[in-house]
VOGU-3710 file (C-alpha; in Angstrom, 3 decimals, decimal comma):
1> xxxxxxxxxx> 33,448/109,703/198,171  33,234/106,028/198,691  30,688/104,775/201,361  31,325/101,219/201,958  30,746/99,978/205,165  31,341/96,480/206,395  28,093/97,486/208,825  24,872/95,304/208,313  21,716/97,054/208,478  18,705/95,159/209,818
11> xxxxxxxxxx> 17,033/96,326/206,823  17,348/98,471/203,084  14,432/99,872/201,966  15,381/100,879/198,210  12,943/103,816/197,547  11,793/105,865/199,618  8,462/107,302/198,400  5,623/106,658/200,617  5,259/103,436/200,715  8,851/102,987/201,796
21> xxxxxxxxxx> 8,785/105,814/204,133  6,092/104,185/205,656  7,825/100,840/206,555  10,921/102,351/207,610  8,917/104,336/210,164  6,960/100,669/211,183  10,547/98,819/211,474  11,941/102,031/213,120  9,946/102,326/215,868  10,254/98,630/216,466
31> xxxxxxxxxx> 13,690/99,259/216,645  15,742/97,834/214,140  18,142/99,625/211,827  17,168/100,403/208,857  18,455/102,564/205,639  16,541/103,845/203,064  18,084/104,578/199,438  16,525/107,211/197,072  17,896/107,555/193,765  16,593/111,336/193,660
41> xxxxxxxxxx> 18,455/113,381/195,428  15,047/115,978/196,503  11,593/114,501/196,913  9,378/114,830/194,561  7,270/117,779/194,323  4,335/117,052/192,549  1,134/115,292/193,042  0,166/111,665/192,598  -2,135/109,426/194,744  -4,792/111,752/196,522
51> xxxxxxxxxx> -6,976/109,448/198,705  -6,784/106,988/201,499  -9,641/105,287/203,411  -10,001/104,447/206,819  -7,809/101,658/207,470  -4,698/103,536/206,295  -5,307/106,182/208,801  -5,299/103,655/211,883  -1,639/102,454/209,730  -0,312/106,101/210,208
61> xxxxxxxxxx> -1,949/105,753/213,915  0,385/102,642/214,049  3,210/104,248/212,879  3,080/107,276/215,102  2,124/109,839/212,578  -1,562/109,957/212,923  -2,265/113,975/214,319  0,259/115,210/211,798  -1,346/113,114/208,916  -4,917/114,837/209,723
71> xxxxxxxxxx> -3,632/117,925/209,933  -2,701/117,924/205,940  -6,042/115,885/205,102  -9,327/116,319/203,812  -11,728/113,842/204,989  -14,923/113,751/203,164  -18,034/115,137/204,579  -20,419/113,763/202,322  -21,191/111,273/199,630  -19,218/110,115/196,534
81> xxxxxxxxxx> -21,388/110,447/193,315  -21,714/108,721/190,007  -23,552/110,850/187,286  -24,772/110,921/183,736  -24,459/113,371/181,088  -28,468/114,247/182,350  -26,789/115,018/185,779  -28,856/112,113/186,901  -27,087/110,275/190,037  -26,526/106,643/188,980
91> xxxxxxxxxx> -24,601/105,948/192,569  -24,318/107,685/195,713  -21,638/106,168/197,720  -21,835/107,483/201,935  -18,613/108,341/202,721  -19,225/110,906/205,606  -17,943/110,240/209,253  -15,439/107,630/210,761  -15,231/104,252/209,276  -14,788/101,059/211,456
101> xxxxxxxxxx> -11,510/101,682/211,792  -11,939/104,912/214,045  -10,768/107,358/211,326  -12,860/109,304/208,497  -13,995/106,805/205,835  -12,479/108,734/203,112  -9,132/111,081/203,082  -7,683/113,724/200,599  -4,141/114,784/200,300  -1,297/116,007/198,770
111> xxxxxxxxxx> 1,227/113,275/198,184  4,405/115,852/198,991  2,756/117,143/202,061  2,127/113,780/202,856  5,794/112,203/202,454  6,956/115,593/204,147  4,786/114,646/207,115  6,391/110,551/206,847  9,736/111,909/206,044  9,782/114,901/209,150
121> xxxxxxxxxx> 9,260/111,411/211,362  12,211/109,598/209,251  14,507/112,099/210,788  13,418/111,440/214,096  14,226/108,159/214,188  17,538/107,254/215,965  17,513/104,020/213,783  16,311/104,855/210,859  19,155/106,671/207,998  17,639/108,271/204,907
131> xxxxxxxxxx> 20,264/108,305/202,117  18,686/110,228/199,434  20,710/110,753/195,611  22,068/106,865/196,070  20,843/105,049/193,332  21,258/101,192/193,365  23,040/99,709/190,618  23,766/96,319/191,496  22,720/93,894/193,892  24,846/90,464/195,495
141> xxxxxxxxxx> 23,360/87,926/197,722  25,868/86,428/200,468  24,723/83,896/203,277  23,983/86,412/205,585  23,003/89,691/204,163  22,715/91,169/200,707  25,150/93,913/199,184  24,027/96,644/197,365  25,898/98,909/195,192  25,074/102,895/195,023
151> xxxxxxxxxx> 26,316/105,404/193,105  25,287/109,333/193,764  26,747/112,383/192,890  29,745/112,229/195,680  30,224/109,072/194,533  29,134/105,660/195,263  29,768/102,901/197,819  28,430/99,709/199,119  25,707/99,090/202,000  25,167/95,892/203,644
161> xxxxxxxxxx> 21,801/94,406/205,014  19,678/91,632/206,405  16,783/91,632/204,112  16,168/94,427/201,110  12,633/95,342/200,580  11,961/96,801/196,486  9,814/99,717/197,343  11,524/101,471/194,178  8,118/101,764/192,357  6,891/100,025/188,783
171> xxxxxxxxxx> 10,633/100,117/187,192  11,561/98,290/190,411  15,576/97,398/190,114  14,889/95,467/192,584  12,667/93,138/190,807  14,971/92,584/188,646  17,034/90,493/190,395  13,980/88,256/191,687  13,215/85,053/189,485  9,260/85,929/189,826
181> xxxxxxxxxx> 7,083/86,421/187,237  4,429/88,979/186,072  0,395/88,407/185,829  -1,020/91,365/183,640  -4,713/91,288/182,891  -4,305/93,619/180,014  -6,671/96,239/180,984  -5,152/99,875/179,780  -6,652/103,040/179,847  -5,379/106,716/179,256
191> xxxxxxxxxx> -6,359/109,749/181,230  -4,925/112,935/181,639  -4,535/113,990/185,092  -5,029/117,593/186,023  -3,920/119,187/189,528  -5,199/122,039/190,223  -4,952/125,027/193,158  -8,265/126,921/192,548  -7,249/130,829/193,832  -10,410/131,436/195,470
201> xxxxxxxxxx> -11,930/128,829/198,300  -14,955/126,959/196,844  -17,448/124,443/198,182  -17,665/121,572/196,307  -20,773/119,382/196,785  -20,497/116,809/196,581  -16,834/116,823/197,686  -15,792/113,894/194,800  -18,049/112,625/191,709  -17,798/111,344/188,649
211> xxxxxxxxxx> -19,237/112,248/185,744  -20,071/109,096/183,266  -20,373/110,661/180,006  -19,578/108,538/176,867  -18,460/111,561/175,140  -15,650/112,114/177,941  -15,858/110,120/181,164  -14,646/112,969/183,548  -13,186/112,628/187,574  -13,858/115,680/189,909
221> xxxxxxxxxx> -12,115/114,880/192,918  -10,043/116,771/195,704  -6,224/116,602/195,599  -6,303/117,628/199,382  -6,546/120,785/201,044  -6,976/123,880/199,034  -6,513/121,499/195,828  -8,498/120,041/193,157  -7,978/117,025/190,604  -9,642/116,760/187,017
231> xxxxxxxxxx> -9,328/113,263/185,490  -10,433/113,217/181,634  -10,321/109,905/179,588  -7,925/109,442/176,273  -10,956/109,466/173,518  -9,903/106,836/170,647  -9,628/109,575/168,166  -7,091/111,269/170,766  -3,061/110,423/171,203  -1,725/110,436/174,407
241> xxxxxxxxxx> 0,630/113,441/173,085  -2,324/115,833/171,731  -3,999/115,388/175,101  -0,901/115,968/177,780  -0,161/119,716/176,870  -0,987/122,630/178,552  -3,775/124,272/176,020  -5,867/120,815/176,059  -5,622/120,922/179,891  -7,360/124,070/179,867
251> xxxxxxxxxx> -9,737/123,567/176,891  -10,738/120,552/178,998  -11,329/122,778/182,527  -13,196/125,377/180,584  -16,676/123,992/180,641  -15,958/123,474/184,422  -15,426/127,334/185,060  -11,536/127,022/185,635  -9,130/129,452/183,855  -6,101/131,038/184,327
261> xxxxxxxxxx> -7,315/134,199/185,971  -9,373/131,682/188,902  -6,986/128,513/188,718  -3,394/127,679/188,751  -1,830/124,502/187,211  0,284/122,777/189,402  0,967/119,395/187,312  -0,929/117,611/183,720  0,223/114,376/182,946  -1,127/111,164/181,188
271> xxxxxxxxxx> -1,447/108,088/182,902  -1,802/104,563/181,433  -4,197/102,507/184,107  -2,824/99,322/184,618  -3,689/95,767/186,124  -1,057/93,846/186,650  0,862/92,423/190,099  4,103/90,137/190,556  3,578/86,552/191,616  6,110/86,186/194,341
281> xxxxxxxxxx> 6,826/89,215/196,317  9,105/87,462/198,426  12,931/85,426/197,567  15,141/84,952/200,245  16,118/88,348/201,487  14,287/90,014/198,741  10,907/91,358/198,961  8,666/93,639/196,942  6,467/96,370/197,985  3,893/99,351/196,402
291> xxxxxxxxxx> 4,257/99,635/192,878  7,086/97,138/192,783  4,669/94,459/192,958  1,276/95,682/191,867  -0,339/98,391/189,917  -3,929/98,788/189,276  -6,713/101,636/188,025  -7,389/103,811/190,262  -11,342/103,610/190,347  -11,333/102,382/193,680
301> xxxxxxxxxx> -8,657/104,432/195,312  -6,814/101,615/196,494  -3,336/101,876/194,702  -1,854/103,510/197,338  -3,851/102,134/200,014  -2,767/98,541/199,069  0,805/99,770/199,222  0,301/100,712/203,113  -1,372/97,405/203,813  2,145/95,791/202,100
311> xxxxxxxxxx> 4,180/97,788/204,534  2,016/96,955/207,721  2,183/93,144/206,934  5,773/93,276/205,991  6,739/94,764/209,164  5,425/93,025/212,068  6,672/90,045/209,950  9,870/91,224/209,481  10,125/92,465/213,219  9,826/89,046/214,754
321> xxxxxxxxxx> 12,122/86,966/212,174  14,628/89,813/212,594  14,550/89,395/216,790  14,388/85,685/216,629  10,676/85,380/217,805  9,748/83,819/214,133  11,581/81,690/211,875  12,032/82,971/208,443  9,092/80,952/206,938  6,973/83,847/208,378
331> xxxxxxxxxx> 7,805/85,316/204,938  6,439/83,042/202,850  3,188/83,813/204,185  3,698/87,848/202,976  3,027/86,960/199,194  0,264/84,531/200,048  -1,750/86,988/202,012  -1,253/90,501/200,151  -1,339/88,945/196,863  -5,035/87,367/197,191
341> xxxxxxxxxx> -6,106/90,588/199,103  -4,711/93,135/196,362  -6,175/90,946/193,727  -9,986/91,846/195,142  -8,287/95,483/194,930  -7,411/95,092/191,382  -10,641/93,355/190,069  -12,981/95,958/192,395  -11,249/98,635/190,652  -11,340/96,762/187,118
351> xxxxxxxxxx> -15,334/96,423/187,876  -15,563/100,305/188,947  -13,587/101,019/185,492  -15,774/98,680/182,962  -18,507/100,762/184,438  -17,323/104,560/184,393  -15,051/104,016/181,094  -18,269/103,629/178,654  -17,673/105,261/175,005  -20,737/103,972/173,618
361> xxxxxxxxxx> -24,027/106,114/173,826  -26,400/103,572/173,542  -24,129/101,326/175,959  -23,726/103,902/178,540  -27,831/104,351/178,478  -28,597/101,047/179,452  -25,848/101,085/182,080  -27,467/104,730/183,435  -31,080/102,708/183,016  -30,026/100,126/184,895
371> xxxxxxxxxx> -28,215/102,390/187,589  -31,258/104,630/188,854  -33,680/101,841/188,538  -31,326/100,453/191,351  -31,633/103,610/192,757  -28,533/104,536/192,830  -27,684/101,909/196,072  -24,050/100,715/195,204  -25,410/97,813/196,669  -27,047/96,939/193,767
381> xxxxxxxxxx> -26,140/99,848/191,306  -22,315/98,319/191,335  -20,901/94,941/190,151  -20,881/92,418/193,387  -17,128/92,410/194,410  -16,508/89,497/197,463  -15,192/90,688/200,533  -11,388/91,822/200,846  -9,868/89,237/202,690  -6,387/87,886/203,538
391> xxxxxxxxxx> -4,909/85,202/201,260  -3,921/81,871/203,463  -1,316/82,793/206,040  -0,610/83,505/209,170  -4,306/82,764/210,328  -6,870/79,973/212,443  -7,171/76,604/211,378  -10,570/75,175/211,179  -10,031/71,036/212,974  -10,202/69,806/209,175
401> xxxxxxxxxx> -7,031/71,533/208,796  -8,873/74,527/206,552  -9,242/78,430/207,192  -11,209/78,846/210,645  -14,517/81,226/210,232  -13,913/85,081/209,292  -10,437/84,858/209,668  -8,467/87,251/207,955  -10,984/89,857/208,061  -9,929/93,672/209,047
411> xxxxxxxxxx> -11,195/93,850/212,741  -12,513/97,552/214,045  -10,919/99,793/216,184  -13,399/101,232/218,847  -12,672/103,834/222,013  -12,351/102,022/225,359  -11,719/103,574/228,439  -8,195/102,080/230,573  -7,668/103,534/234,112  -9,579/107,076/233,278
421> xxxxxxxxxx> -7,955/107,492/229,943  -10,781/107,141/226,896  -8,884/106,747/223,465  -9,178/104,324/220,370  -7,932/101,003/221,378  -4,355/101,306/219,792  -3,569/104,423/221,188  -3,911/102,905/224,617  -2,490/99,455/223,984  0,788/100,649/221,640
431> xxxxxxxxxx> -0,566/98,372/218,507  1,212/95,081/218,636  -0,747/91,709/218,585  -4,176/92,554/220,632  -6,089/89,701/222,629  -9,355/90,648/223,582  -11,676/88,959/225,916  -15,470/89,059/227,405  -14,289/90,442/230,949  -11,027/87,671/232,533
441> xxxxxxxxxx> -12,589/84,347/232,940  -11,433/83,457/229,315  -8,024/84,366/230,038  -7,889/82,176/233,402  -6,994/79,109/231,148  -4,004/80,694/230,161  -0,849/78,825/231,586  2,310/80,507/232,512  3,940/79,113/228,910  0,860/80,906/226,996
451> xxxxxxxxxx> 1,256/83,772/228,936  5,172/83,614/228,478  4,486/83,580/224,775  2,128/86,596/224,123  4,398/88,535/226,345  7,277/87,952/224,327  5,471/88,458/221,639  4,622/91,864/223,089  0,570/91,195/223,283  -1,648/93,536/225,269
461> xxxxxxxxxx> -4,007/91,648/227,089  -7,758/93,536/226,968  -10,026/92,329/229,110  -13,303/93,639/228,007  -15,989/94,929/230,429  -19,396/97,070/230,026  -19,645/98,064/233,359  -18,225/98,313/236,892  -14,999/97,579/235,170  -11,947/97,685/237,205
471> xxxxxxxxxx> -8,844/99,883/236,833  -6,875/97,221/235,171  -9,896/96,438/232,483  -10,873/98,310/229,713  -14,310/99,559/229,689  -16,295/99,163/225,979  -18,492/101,727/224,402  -21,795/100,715/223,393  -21,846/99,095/220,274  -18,174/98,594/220,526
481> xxxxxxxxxx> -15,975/95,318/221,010  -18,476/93,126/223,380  -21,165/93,315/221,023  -18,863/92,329/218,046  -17,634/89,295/220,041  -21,095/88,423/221,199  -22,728/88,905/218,028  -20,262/86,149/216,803  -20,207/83,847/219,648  -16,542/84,687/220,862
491> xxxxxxxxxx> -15,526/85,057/224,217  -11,693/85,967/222,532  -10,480/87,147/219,356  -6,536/87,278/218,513  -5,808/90,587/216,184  -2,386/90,960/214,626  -0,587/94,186/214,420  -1,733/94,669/210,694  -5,386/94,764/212,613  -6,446/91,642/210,440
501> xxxxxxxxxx> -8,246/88,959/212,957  -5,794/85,957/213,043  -8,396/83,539/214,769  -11,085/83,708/217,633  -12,881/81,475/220,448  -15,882/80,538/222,211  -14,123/79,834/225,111  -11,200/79,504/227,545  -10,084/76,180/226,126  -10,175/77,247/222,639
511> xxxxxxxxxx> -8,025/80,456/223,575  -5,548/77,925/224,456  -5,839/76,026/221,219  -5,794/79,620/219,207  -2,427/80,719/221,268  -1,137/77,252/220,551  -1,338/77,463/216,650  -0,054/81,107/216,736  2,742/79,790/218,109  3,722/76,656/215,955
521> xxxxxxxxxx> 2,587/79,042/212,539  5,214/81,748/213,843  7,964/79,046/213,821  6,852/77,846/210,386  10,377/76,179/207,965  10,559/78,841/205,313  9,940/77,691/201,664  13,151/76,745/199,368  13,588/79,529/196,701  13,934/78,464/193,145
531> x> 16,070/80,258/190,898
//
């Protein structure tokens, strides 16, 4: 059957894993009509990434998901541990409770009840079409939209969009027909990854460790509820063949107390750790997303992760250039900001890796020395990574023309309380761009054209109070947004929808000033593309 439409579609998401699933869910809600294409005509059943932290969950908040994403979680309740072959602990890492973005520091999943979770909201969209078996096999740019070719088993067929995001994983096809180049640091190692569904429920304290043995280097994580996950290191001795078959996967849980008459296998496989990410993620109406334009170890538990902070940051972007509230230079800024912030993701999980993937006995006791005599703080027990922060974008500028002060900084999400309903702060504003204030006065100097603005825009105005607040106002928590603002000197601060702080200000004449260069950067000429 041939499926060529002359219909445009806002968007094409090719692949439609998680990461896609995710921003056709963002763009959907916003509105626009999208299509997703998944070469595989059933999704995949098995299980791959198995943690997210505390920022994805407030992106599932944002994308309406976030009750049926806890329900088929794990958050930790306790610590994440580093240990020697002595059982001594070289780190303890707190990841109990709720992190600053309102949801449990740490997360553990199934991927496939994940995507079912993402993909159950996918169908009910009323803009958002799912095509699954429709593989893309070619790919023409016109003025106006790009054509894609498909081909499936009844048969193949054209589809027609505005922009076409690559969220089609590492083999990306649609990478292929970008100019952009690779940067690979040429860090490889093998593990073989073990999911298991123990038969018999088992507390595990802690809930996730590590075990840093030279003679195998050994993961013990969850793989979400009513799962575990054994990671074991490729020895040098070892090929990737004689360790990826059923019998080693056992000989390898033995020692651990897992058999066959306790534990089911539900996938081994052999992964080669990578660190590597594309240097433009954007050209034209192409853009790249997830895997498609980085990969790194997963040490940190970030791979994933930084695939959700792509979507988030490609939406809101592509939401306003597709209604006409941004000009098409807001894209250029997508590489420059996730690229710089997925690097610190790649070279934290590098560090993490030189650390755990020790070989060498005498080596790994001088690490272990040096770990416990920092007792164990990952403060000082783990290599000093700089903060993750936002490439230059769509952010403050300092008067000297620079970056403005903490800009580009994930901002918290606390619970306020807005005419008697107490929530976290998205939940009662609908996400969006976010302008909070110390009580009104600061948003007195707003004129009827700033006001216009943020209102197109689709800005929630909080006014911030700690008492007697009015129905209108939002009341703060202790601890919560006021004594952020105040502990910086800010009587605003301007949060995008991705919840990274574009810019903040003492007063009512710099709120002016900060809604002023929103403005001009969201009309910003887009970039020539070279080819």
């Amino acid at each position: 059957m041939n499926r060529t439409s002359p219909h445009v579609h806002d968007v094409a998401i090719v692949g439609f894993g998680a990461v896609g699933q995710l921003l056709a869910l963002l763009l959907g809600r916003a509105g626009h009509d999208v299509v997703a294409l998944e070469r595989w005509p059933e999704p995949y059943p098995l299980p791959r990434a198995v943690h997210f932290d505390h920022e994805i969950g407030r992106v599932f908040q944002a994308a309406g998901v976030g009750e049926e994403v806890r329900a088929v979680t794990d958050p930790v309740p306790d610590h994440y541990e580093w240990r020697n072959a002595a059982g001594q602990a070289l780190v303890r890492i707190d990841w109990s409770g709720d992190g600053p973005s309102g949801w449990p520091t740490a997360s553990f999943f199934s991927q496939p009840r994940l995507e079912a979770v993402l993909a159950a909201a996918a169908e009910r969209s009323a803009t958002l079409t799912v095509r699954r078996g429709q593989e893309v096999t070619g790919l023409h740019l016109a003025e106006d939209f790009v054509r894609l070719v498909t081909r499936g088993a009844d048969g193949g067929g054209e589809v027609r969009a505005r922009y076409v995001v690559g969220a089609d994983g590492a083999g990306s096809f649609v990478r292929s027909a970008m100019a952009t180049t690779v940067t690979d640091l040429g860090f490889f190692y093998d593990w073989l990854i073990v999911d298991t569904l123990p038969h018999e429920e088992t507390e595990w304290s802690p809930m996730n460790w590590q075990l840093c043995d030279p003679e195998r280097p050994t993961t013990i994580v969850s793989g979400g509820p009513g799962r575990r996950r054994w990671e074991f290191m490729r020895l040098p001795h070892e090929s990737a063949a004689e360790l990826n078959t059923p019998e080693t996967a056992w000989r390898l849980l033995a020692p651990w107390g897992r058999t066959p008459e306790n534990t089911a296998i539900e996938r081994h496989t052999v992964y080669t750790f990578q660190a590597r990410w594309v240097d433009r993620w954007h050209e034209g109406r192409l853009l790249l997303a997830g895997d498609a334009a980085h990969q790194m170890p997963p040490f940190a538990g970030q791979g994933m992760c930084s695939g959700m902070r792509d979507a988030i940051n490609l939406a809101w972007k592509l939401d306003l250039v597709l209604d006409g509230r941004a000009g098409p230079g807001l894209l250029d800024t997508y590489t420059s900001e996730r690229s710089e912030h997925v690097q610190h993701a790649i070279g934290m999980s590098m560090a993490l890796g030189r650390v755990i993937c020790v070989l060498d006995p005498e080596a790994a006791a001088a690490r272990d020395a040096r770990m416990i005599a920092a007792g164990a703080d990952p403060l000082h027990a783990l290599p000093a990574t700089p903060p993750p922060v936002l490439g230059d974008g769509v952010l403050q500028r300092a008067p000297d023309g620079g970056r403005a002060p903490d800009v580009g900084l994930l901002t918290p999400q606390y619970e306020v309380t807005h005419r008697g309903r107490t929530a976290l702060l998205d939940d009662l504003t609908g996400g969006g761009f976010t302008l909070l204030t110390d009580g009104p006065a600061p948003l007195d100097a707003l004129d009827a054209a700033d006001r216009g603005f943020l209102a197109e825009l689709g800005a929630v105005l909080v006014p911030l109070y700690a008492d007697a607040c009015p129905p209108e106002g939002y009341l703060d928590a202790p601890g919560g947004y006021l004594a952020h603002l105040r502990g910086h000197g800010h009587a605003a601060a301007l949060v995008r929808p991705d919840f990274y702080l574009f810019g903040a200000a003492a007063d009512g004449a710099g709120l002016r000033e900060l809604v002023g260069q929103l403005r001009a950067q969201l009309r910003r000429p887009a970039a020539a593309v070279v080819r």
